[in-house]
N, C-alpha and C positions, 0 to 999 in steps of 0.2 A: 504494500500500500504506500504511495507516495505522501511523502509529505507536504502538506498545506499549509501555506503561510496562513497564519490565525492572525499574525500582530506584523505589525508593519518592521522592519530591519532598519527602518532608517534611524537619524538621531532626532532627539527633541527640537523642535522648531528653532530656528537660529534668530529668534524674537526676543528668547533670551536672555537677560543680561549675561556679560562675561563675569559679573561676581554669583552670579546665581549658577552657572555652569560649573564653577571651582568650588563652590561652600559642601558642608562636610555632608550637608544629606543630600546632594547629588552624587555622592561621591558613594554614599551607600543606596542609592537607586542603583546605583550603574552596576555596583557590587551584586544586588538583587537580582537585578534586570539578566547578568551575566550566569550567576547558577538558572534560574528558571531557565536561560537558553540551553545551557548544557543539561539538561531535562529530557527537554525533546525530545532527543532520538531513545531514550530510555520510554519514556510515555509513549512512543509513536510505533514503537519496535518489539520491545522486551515485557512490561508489563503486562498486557494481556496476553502474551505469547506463551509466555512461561508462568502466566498467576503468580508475580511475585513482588510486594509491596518495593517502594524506593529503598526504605531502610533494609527490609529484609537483601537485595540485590546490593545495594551498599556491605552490608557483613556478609554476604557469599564473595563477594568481591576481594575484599580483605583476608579472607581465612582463605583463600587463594592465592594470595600473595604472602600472608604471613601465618602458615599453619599453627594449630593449638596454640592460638591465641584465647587469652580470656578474654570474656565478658566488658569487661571493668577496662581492659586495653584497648578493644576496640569502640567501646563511648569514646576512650582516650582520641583513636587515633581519627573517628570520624566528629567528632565535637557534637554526635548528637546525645542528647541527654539517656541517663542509665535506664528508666522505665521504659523508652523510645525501643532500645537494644534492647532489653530482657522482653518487649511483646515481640520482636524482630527475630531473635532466638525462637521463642516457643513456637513462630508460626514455622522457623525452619524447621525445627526438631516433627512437628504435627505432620510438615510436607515428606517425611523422609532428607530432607537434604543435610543436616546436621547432625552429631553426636553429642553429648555432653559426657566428659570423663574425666575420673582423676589424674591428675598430673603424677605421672609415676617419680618427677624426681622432689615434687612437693604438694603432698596429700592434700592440704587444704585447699589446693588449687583447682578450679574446675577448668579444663581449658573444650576449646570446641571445636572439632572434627568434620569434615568434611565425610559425607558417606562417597558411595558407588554412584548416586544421582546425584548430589552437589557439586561431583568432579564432572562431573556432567556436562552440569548444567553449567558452570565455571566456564567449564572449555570454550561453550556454545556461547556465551555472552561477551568471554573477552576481547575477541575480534573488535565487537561491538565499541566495549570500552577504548581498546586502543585507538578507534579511527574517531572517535572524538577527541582524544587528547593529544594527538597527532594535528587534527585537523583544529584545533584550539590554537595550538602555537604556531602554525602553517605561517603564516604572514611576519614572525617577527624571526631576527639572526638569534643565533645560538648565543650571544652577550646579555641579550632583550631578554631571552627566560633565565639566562641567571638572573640577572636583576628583577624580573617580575618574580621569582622562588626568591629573592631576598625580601620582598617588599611584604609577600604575603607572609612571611615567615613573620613578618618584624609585626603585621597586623596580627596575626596569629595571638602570637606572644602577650603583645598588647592584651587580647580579651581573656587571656589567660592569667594574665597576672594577678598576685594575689596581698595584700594584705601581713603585718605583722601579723596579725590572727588568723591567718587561713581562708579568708574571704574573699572572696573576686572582689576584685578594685573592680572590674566593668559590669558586674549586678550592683554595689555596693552607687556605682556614680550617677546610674542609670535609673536607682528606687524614683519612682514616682513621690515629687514634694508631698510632706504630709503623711506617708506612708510610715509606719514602724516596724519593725521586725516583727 
């Protein structure tokens, strides 16, 4: 099935001031605007193909690249929240594609396995993945993604960061006035 332009590719009207173009919530539209595209071909291709939620495809993804990974590392490594991964898990574990088992060299550890269908189904989608991230960086020199992987790194970090007391500085800046813990 081809894909259908839904939204226009162009950029926002050039009506716009030049200080309205640079301020920091255009700056996270475009950040927005940018995953939702890299979506697409995942929504247009993969999801009802294979029945398998973003996040769920998100941690098949990963436990493909970084086998008997836990739980708790990959919240880590895709920054979405721990409830998010744990319904993400269980829907793989329900589909067959996952295992859940002890880490033989540290019991308390659950880490997650890929079955005989996750290697699968892995195989069959990362073509997929690649030629979006391939095709992401297609237009810029091999300097331009170092420096686009430093900048995101450095944003990364940024909403990561944390507090004398273990708090996210960027839930902590971001509480809505008035709010209390």
């Amino acid at each position: 099935m081809p894909y259908r332009k839904t939204m226009s590719n162009s950029s926002p009207p050039k009506t716009i001031s030049a200080q309205a173009e640079t301020s920091p919530a255009d700056t996270l539209h475009r950040v927005l605007r940018l995953a939702n595209k890299l979506m697409a071909p995942f929504s247009t291709y993969l999801e009802h193909r294979y029945k398998i939620s973003l996040n769920e495809f998100r941690l098949l993804m990963l436990l493909g690249r970084f086998p008997n990974s836990a739980s708790h590392e990959l919240a880590e490594m895709t920054g979405v929240n721990p409830m998010s991964v744990s319904r993400a898990v269980a829907a793989l574990q329900k589909h067959g594609r996952i295992t859940v088992e002890r880490d033989p060299a540290n019991k308390r550890r659950k880490i997650l396995v890929l079955t005989d269908e996750g290697q699968r189904l892995y195989r069959l989608m990362r073509p997929q993945t690649d030629k979006v991230s391939t095709y992401l960086v297609s237009d810029l020199k091999a300097r331009e993604v170092e420096t686009l992987n430093q900048y995101l790194d450095t944003l990364v970090d940024t909403l990561e960061s944390t507090d004398a007391d273990g708090n996210s500085r960027f839930l902590e800046f971001t509480r809505p006035d008035g709010e209390a813990d």
